[in-house]
C-alpha positions, 0 to 999 in steps of 0.5 A: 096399517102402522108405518113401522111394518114396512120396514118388516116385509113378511111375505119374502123369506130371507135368501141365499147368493144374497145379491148383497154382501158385508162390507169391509170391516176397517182395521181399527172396529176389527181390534175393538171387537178383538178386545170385547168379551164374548158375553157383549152382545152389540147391534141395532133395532133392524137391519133394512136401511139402504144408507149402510152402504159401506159401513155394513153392507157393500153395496147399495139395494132397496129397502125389500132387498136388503130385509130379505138378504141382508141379515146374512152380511149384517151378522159377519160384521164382528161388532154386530152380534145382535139385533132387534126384531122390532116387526114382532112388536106389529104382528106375530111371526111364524116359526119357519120365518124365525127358522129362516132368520135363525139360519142366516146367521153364525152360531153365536148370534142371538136375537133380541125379540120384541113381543106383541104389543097387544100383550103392553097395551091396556086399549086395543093397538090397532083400532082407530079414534077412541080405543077400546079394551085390549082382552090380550094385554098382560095374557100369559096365555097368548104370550106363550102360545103366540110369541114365545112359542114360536119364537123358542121354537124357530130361533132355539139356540139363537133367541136372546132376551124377550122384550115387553115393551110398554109405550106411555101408559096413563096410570089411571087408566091401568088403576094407578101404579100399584095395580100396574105393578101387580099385574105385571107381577103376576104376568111374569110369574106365569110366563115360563122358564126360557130366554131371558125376559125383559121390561121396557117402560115408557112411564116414568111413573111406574119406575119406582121401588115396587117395580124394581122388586117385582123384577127382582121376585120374577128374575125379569131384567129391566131394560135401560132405555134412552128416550125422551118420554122416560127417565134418563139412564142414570135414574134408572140405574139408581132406582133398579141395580144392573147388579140384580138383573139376569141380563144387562140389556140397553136400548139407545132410542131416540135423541133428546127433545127430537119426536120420532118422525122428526128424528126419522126425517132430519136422519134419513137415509142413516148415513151418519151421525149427525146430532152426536150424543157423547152424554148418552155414549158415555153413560152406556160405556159406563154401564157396559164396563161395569157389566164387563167387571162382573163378567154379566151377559149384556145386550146393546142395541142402538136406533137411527134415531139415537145420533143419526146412524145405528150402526156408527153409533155401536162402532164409537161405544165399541171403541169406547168400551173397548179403550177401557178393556185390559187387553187393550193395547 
């Protein structure tokens, strides 16, 4: 079983006189969200984290409580308009567990959804030692029917863009670039008008020109990721124009040169920010303005791996992009 499941319990559905509650909002987030546009949708990749005490929930619970009635108070804070559903990435929902999320949360919240991994992988994801094919890997057959199906259904209004998340893949073992790109082409040609699709590599070999006009072709957003295994903000940006994308959307992973489980141990428990990343912060304001300029939909959404602390992490891009806003006072 994969680490990352606990934090997705899915055998409790999300409750109601949920024994935890928001947290005050400090006068000056309540003017940052005050001076953002509506089309700025601001978060992070879970919301399960006991450390958020007092600065998104009131008061401290376990891990379990907060997955199942935490949503309701994360969503009230005005700077958290989105946020990641990452136990997709692990295993499919259901409709009535997207329906119970959907319910949880205002009118204007949306929800960036992770698809199945067995759709990224080329080997199957969940075997041990040597893997062997994955039969699901670019199926838009099982994309619809086990990931977009329940999850247009469940979330209707609320459901933002849908990722497809690509973990290091070795060229060779997908036919080198090309064949990748051709692929992938044909995947998100056949998927369905919808939500907004999306791409996150994790290869920086497969982000290159090719890429940029497959998106273009399919009307697929590519995914700005900040993460040690892919390259930086500023070459993605170069390489596939926000200015051709349906959506901005922008994932702040994990700090530079820290592995996963490193950045989890030396963060925990997400109470701060800790490695302060003001390179990063400053190239997705950058980015998020210019999406303001053109009045374009964009999503953001942080991890605790990124400075230490998701949540504080979006409040200082906040104020920084919204410094810049005209309505600033």
């Amino acid at each position: 079983m994969d680490l990352q499941l606990g934090l997705f319990p899915n055998d409790v559905p999300l409750g109601t006189g949920a024994p935890v509650g928001p947290a005050p909002v400090p006068d000056h987030l309540q003017s940052a969200a005050r001076r953002l546009p509506k089309t700025l949708r601001m978060g992070t990749s879970s919301w399960s984290f006991p450390g958020w005490e007092g600065i998104v929930y009131d008061r401290r619970a376990s891990q379990t409580r907060i997955a199942k009635h935490g949503l309701a108070a994360y969503a009230r804070h005005p700077l958290l308009r989105t946020v990641g559903l990452d136990r997709t990435y692990y295993r499919p929902i259901d409709v009535e567990t997207y329906r119970s999320y959907a319910e949880a949360v205002p009118r204007d919240f949306r929800f960036l959804v992770k698809a199945d991994r067995l759709l990224t992988s080329p080997t199957d994801p969940d075997t041990v030692g040597v893997r062997g094919t994955n039969p699901h890997f670019l199926d838009p057959m099982y994309a619809i029917e086990n990931v977009l199906t329940p999850m247009l259904e469940g979330l209707t209004n609320k459901a933002g863009p849908l990722l497809f998340q690509f973990s290091p893949i070795p060229p060779n073992l997908v036919g080198g670039s090309r064949r990748f790109h051709e692929r992938l082409f044909r995947f998100l040609d056949e998927l369905p008008d919808g939500p907004t699709y999306a791409v996150e590599l994790r290869t920086p070999a497969f982000l290159n020109e090719d890429y940029a006009k497959l998106l273009q072709a399919t009307g697929v957003a590519h995914c700005y990721t900040i993460h040690p295994a892919m390259t930086p903000i500023e070459k993605q940006l170069e390489i596939v124009s926000p200015f051709y994308q349906p959506a901005l959307i922008v994932r702040w992973m994990l700090h530079t040169g820290l592995k996963y489980q490193v950045a989890k141990e030396r963060y925990q428990p997400f109470d701060q920010i800790v490695d302060d990343d003001p390179v990063s912060r400053e190239a997705v304001a950058r980015t998020v303005i210019d999406a303001m300029i053109a009045e374009r939909p964009a999503f953001v959404v942080a991890n605790n791996k990124a400075e230490g602390s998701a949540p504080l992490s979006i409040f200082r891009l906040a104020e920084r992009v919204a410094a810049w806003s005209p309505d600033a006072a």
